[in-house]
C-alpha positions in Angstrom: 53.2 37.4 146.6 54.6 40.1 144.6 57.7 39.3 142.8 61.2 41.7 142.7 63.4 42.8 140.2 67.0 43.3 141.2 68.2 45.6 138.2 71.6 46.6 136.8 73.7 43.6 138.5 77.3 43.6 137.1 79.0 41.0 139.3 79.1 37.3 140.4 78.6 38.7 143.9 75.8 41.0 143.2 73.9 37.8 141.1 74.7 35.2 143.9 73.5 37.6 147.2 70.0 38.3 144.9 69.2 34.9 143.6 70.0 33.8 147.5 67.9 36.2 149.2 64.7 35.4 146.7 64.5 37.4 143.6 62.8 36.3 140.8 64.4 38.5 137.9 67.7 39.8 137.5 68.4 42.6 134.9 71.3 42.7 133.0 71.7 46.5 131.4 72.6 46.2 128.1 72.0 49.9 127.1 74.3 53.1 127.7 74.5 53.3 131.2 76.9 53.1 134.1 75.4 50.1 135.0 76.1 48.5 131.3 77.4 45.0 131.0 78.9 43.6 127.5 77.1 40.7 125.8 79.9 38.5 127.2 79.8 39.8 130.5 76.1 39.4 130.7 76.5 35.8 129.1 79.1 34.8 132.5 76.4 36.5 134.7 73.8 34.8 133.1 75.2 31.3 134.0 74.6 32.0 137.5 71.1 32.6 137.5 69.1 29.7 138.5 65.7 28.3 136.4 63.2 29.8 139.2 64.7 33.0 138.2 64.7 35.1 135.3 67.7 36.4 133.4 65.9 39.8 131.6 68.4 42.1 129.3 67.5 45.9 129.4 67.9 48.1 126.4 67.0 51.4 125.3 65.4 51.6 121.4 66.7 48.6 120.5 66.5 47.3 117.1 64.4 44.1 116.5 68.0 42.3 115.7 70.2 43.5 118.6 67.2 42.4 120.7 67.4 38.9 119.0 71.0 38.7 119.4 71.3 39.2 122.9 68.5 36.9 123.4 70.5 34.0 121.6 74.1 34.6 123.0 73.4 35.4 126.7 70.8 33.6 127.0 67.8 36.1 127.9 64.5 35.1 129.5 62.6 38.4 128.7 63.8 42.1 127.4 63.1 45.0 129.1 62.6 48.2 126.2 62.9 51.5 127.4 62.3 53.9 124.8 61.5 54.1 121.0 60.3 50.7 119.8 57.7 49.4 117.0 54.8 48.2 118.7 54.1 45.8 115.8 57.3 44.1 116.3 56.4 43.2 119.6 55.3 39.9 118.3 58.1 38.8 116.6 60.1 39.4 119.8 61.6 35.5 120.5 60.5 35.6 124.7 58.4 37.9 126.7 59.0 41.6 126.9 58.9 44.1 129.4 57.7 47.6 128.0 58.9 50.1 130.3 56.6 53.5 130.5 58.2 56.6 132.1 55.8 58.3 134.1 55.2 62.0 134.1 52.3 64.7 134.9 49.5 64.0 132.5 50.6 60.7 131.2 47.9 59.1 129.9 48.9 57.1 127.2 49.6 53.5 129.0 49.0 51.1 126.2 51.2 48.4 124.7 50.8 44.9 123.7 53.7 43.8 125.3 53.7 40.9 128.2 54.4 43.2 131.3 54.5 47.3 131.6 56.9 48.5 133.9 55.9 52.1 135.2 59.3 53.9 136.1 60.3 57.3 137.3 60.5 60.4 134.6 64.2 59.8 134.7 64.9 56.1 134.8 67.8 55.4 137.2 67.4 57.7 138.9 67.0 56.9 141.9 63.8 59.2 142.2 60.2 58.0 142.7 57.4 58.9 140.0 54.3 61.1 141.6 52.5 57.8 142.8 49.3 60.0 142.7 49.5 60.5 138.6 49.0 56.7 137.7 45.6 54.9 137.9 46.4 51.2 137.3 42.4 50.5 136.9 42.5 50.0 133.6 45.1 48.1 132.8 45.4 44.6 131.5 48.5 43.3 132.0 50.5 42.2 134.7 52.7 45.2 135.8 56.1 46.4 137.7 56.4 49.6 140.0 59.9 51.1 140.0 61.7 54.5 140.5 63.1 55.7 143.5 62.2 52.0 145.4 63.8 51.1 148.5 63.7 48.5 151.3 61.6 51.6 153.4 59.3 52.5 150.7 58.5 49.3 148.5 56.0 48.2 151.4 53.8 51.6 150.4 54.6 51.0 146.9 53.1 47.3 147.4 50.0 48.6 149.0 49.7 51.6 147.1 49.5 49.9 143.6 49.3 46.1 144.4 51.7 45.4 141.1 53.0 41.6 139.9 56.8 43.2 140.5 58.8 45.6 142.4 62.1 46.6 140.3 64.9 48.0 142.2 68.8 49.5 141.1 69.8 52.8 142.7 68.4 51.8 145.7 70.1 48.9 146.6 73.6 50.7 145.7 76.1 52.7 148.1 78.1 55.4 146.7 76.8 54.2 143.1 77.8 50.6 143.5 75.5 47.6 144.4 75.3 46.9 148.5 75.1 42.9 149.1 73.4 43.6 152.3 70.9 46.7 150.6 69.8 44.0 147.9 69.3 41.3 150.8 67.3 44.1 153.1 64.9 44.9 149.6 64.6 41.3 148.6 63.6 40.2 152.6 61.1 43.7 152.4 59.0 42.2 149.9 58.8 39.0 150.9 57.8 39.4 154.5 
């Protein structure tokens, strides 16, 4: 069964209603963003999230230290890196990564030794899908996550379309740019029909 990623949780609430309803990660956004959380706000969010679910900090071109640190103090199951990062420090990373991979016309470069790729919308956060048509998943090795633009009406297409190990979700389980308790239950319960 594919898995979900509830991304860009900044509440007890919003932690509680997705670890309930089934998720198995739950991003913490650790990078300039409206959705940004404080190492000590992610480290109280963190508490809440069970062993069957993964705690995953997300960071844009983060150093191989303020990776490490985050990692230690919250603590983080896997990172998510968007953005600039040393592919040969990928192994010194202390738990799985996430290398996320903005899709756009032409993209052809998909490679990266990291644990997981995540394959995400031009402009992450958007809340707008990547052209679906413009990646070919044939070739690659790891296990992957669709995101961009998902929703609880078009992550069953997304599912079929690509047949990924995760669905990762933010904009679009919000309302008026905050997260919806019943949106991330309707995602979650999506999926996992």
């Amino acid at each position: 069964m594919t898995k979900v990623k509830i991304c860009g949780l900044s509440s007890p609430q919003a932690v509680a209603t997705a670890v309930k309803s089934g998720a198995d990660f739950i991003g913490l956004v650790l990078a300039p963003s409206k959705r940004q959380v404080s190492l000590d706000q992610a480290h109280n969010l963190a508490q809440a999230i069970p062993e069957i679910c993964k705690a995953v900090g997300v960071f844009v071109s983060p150093s191989l230290a303020e990776l490490e640190e985050a990692i230690a103090r919250i603590p983080l199951d896997l990172v998510q890196i968007h953005g600039e990062f040393d592919e040969d420090l990928l192994s010194q990373v202390s738990v799985p990564v996430i290398r996320a991979l903005n899709i756009s016309q032409g993209q052809t470069n998909l490679a990266s030794q990291a644990d997981y790729l995540l394959f995400d919308a031009p402009l992450a956060g958007s809340g707008q899908t990547f052209d679906w048509r413009s990646l070919d998943t044939s070739q690659i090795q790891q296990p992957f996550f669709i995101a961009g633009g998902l929703n609880s009406q078009n992550v069953a297409q997304a599912i079929k379309t690509f047949e990924p190990y995760a669905v990762d979700v933010s904009s679009g389980v919000e309302t008026a740019g905050q997260k919806d308790l019943s949106k991330i239950k309707e995602f979650i319960e999506s999926v996992k029909v």
